[in-house]
Structure formats: C-alpha cells, structure tokens
N, C-alpha and C positions, 0 to 999 in steps of 0.2 A: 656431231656436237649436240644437236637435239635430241638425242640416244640417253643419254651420257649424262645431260644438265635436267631433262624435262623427265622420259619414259622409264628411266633405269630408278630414280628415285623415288617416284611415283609406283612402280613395279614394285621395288623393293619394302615399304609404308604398306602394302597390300600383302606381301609374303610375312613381312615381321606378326601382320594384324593376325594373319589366318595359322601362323603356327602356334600363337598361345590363343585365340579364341577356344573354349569350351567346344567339344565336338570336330572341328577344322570345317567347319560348314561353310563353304565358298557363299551360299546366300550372304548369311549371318556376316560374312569377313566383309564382304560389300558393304553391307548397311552402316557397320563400326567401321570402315574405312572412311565412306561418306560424310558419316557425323563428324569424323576428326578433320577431316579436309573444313569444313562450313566450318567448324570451332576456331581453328587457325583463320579463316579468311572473316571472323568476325569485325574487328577493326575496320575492315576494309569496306563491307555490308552497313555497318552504321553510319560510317560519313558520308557514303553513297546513297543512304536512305534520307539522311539530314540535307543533303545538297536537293534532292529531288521535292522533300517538303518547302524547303526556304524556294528553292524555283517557282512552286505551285502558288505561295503566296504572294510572289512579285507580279503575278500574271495582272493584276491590277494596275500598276506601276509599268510595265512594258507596255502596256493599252494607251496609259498615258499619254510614254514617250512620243509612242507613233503617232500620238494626232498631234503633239507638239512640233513635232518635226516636220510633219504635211510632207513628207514624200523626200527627204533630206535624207538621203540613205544615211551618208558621211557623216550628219548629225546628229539620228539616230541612234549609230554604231557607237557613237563616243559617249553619247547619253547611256547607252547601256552599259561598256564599258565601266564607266561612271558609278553607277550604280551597283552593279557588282562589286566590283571593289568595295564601295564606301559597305554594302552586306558581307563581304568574305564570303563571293561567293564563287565556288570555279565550274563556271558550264560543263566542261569537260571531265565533274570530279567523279562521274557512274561508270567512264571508261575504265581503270584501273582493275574492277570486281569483274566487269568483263571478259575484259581480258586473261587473269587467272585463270576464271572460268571454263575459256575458252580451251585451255594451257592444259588445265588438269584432265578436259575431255579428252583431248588428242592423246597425252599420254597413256590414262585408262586405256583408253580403245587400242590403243599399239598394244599395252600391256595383256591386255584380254586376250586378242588377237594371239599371242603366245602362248598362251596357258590353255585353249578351248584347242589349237593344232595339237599342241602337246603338253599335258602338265611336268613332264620331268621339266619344262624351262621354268617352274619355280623354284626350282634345284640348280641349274646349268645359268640360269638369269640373274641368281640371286647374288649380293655382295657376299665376299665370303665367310665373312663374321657371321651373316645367318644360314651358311650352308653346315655349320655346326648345329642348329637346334636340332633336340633329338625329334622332334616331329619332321623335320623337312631330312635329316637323314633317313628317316623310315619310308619318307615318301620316294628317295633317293633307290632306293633296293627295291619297292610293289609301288609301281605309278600307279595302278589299277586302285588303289584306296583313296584315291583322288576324286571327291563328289561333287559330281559339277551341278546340285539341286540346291535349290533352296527350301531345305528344311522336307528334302524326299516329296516337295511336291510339283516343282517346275522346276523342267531342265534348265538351266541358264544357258548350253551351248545351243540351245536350239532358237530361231526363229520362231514369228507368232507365221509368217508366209515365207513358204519355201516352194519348192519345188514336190518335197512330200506332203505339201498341204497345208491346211490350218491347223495351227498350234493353239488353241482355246485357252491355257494359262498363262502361253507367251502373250496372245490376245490381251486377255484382263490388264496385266502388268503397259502394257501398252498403253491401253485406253485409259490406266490409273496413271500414269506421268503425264500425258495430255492432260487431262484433267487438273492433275497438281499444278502443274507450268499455267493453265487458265487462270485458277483460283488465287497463286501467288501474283499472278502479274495483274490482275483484278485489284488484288490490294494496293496496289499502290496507285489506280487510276484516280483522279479529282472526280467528286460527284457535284458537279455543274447540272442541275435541273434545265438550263435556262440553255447549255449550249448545243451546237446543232451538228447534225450528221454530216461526216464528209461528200455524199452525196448533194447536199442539199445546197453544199458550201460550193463543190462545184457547181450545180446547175446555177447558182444566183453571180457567179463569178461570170460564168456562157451568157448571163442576160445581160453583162455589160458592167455588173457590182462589183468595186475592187474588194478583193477578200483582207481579210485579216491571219494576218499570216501567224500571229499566235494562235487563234481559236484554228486554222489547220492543223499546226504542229497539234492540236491537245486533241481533232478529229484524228489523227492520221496514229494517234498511242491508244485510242479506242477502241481504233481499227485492227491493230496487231495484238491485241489482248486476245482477238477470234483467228489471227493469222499463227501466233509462235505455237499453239497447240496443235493445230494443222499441221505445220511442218515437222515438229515434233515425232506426231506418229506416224506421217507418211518415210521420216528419216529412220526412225527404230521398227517399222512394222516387218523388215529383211535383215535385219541383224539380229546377232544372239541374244537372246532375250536380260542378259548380261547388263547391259549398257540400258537397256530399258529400266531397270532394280537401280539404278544407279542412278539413275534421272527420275525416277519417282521418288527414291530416299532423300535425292538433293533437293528436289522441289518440295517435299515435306517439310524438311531441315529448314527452306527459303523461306516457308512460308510463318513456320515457329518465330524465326530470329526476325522477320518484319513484323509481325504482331507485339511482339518482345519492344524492338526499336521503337516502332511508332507509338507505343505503349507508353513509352518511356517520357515522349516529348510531351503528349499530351496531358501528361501529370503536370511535367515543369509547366509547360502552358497554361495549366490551371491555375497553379501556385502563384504565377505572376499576372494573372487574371483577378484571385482572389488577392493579393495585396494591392494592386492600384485598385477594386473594387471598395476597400475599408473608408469610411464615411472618417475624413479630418476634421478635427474642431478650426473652427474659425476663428482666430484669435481678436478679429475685430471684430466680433460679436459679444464677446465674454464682457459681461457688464463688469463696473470696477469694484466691485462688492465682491464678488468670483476669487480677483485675483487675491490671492493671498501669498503673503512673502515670507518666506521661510523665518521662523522666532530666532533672533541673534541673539545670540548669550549676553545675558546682561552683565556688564564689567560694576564689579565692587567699587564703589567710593573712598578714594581714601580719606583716611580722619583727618580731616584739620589739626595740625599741628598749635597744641597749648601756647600760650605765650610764656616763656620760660619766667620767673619769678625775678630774675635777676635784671631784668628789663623795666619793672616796675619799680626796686629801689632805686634806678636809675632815674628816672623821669622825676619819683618824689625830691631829689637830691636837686636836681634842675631849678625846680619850684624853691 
C-alpha cells in the first residue's frame, strides 16, 4: 500500500521531470523535481510559518497565564486553551508540513534506491502512459545512457564515505545541506537578547529555581537549530550522495519561501502599524469657528400672491 499511494507516485513526478528536462540530467531532474514538490507544499509552508509567528508573539501572554495560575496546571491548560481559540491559533498547525516532508523523503529514498541498483526501473517502475515517452523508450533499449551525475561533476550514486573512501564532492554536497538545514531553521528562531541558555536554565532549576517552562521550550528550539544539521550530515554522509542534492535543494527551496512568508507578514504588520500610527483630529478640540456646515441651497421665495381687483369693488360696494 505504501508502494502504491506514496513511492510509485513520487517515482513516477521524478521519471515524468527527467524525461522532458533539457539533456535527462538526473542532477538537474533532482533540483526541478524539488522545486516542484516545495511549490505544491506552499500552502501548507505559510500557515505553518504564520502559526509559528503568532506562537512567538503569545510568549508574553503565556508568561502571564503561568503566574496567574501559581501552579494550577488545570487552570493553566484552560487559560491557554482560552486564548488559542480566542487567536486561531492551533499548537499542533507545523505538524502537517512535517509530516509531508517526512512522506516525500521516504519515498524519494525508496525511489533512488531503484534507480542507482538499476536504472532500466525508471522503465520497469514507471506508470505506463510514461513508459511511451520517446526518451524513456530509448533508455528502455541502452540503460548505459543513464547519467547518474550531476551536470558530469558529482556522481549521485556514490557516497561522500564508503568503504572506497572519501568522496570530496559527495563531501561538499553534504556539508552544503547541513548548512542550508542550519541557515533555514535559524530563520525562524525568535531573537530574545535577554533570554538564557538551556544550560544555565538547567543549572538554576539544580539550585532549587522553578524553571519556566516556555523560556525552555524556546532554549531547547536553540538548541536543535545546532542539533538537525548534525544529524543531517551524519544521516546523508553513507548514502548516495542523491538524497544529499535533494536535501540541500529542499533547504534552499525552505529557505526562499520563509523569507518570501515572513516577508510578507511583516509589510501587513507595518501597514497596520502605519494606520493606528496616523495622528486623528480631536473633534473636541476644534474651535467653533472651524466647524463649518456644508452651504444648503438657498429655496426661492414665492411671490406673494396680488390681491385680485375683484376684491376691492367688493369691499367699495360694502362701504
């Protein structure tokens, strides 16, 4: 079933990319594979960015709760509760892009894993509406035209550490996804001057200090900004340097569409910074000389009606 729903479709979006890309350059099919993956999971990347910002701003408001509450877990929970709601905001909303994430790798990797054993399975793997392109029929009759570099200068099927040694461009590609995976997850840390290192948090927690369990959580996303790079390269430094191209394109891709996002808030944020910032006249200031009232159209008078002539022999007649 995971075959079938997740690797075969995912396989397939990589076979489609690499038979009309220019050249069939397996790097290149990566990179445009990548991109198109991040462009589809855009959606999901901004509400996950927006949920993380509006969190970052509540960190005042949760600090609150907790000393209102003096140690009321129970009233606490509903206080936050509480307040979530009344924000829209869902804790849980960064799971989702995770997730994916998580989804598309396993696939890729199953899918690599095929194609680096043997490329005829981008032929044998493929659905069969794309086992008609004439490139993937070509490649059907000489598997041997099958390039597994990226742009003839790093093997993709190889390792940066194997058992033949060090691979020096798998290397780079390595050290450049760390890197990107650092630089992206950097971006979205809060820059707190004033707050303190999970070290310090725990030693003052050891001398008897109850801690603050938000300023941990926000030491403890610090902390893993220097941790997911680490594991990063020690996870891709034995595999085909494949999944390394693919995790440094993604983190490029991550790093675009969060500067993009956050980019985007902080205008609105300005825009409504600059309008409650406009200075309003005080209308109980404005002398009454000021006020002026719109000139009403002046209405014509009608003429006084004459006194008809016939009114007057009458009166004389009286007399």
């Amino acid at each position: 079933m995971f075959t079938n729903l997740i690797v075969k479709p995912i396989f397939n979006l990589l076979v489609l990319v690499y038979a009309y890309i220019p050249g069939h350059n397996f790097g290149l099919t990566l990179i445009v594979f990548t991109i198109i993956v991040r462009l589809c999971m855009w959606p999901l990347v901004k509400r996950s960015l927006r949920m993380t910002k509006v969190m970052r701003k509540l960190q005042p408001e949760l600090r609150r709760i907790k000393k209102e509450a003096k140690g009321d877990k129970q009233k606490e929970q509903s206080m936050m509760m509480e307040l979530y709601k009344e924000r829209g905001v869902n804790p849980l909303g960064t799971l989702p892009i995770l997730i994916v994430q998580f989804i598309v790798l396993i696939g890729l990797y199953s899918g690599l894993r095929k194609v680096i054993a043997n490329p005829e399975q981008l032929v044998h793997f493929a659905y069969p509406g794309l086992q008609h392109l004439s490139w993937i029929k070509q490649l059907a009759s000489h598997p041997k035209d099958f390039d597994y570099t990226f742009l003839g200068f790093i093997n993709l099927s190889r390792s940066a550490l194997s058992s033949k040694g060090l691979y020096f461009p798998a290397l780079l590609l390595v050290l450049g996804s760390a890197i990107v995976q650092f630089l992206s997850t950097r971006q979205l840390m809060p820059t707190d001057k004033n707050s303190r290192k999970l070290r310090d948090i725990l030693k003052a927690a050891g001398d008897g200090k109850q801690a603050d369990q938000t300023e941990v959580n926000a030491a403890v996303g610090r902390t893993t900004q220097y941790l997911i790079p680490f594991m990063v390269f020690f996870f891709t430094i034995r595999l085909p340097s494949a999944l390394s191209l693919y995790w440094f394109a993604g983190g490029a891709a991550a790093f675009v569409q969060q500067y993009i996002a956050l980019r985007e808030d902080e205008e609105d944020m300005e825009q409504l910074a600059d309008a409650d910032a406009k200075p309003r006249k005080d209308v109980s200031k404005i002398v009454e000389a000021e006020v002026v009232s719109e000139p009403q159209p002046q209405l014509k008078s009608k003429p006084t009606p004459k006194k008809s002539s016939s009114k007057k022999h009458s009166k004389r007649r009286k007399k």
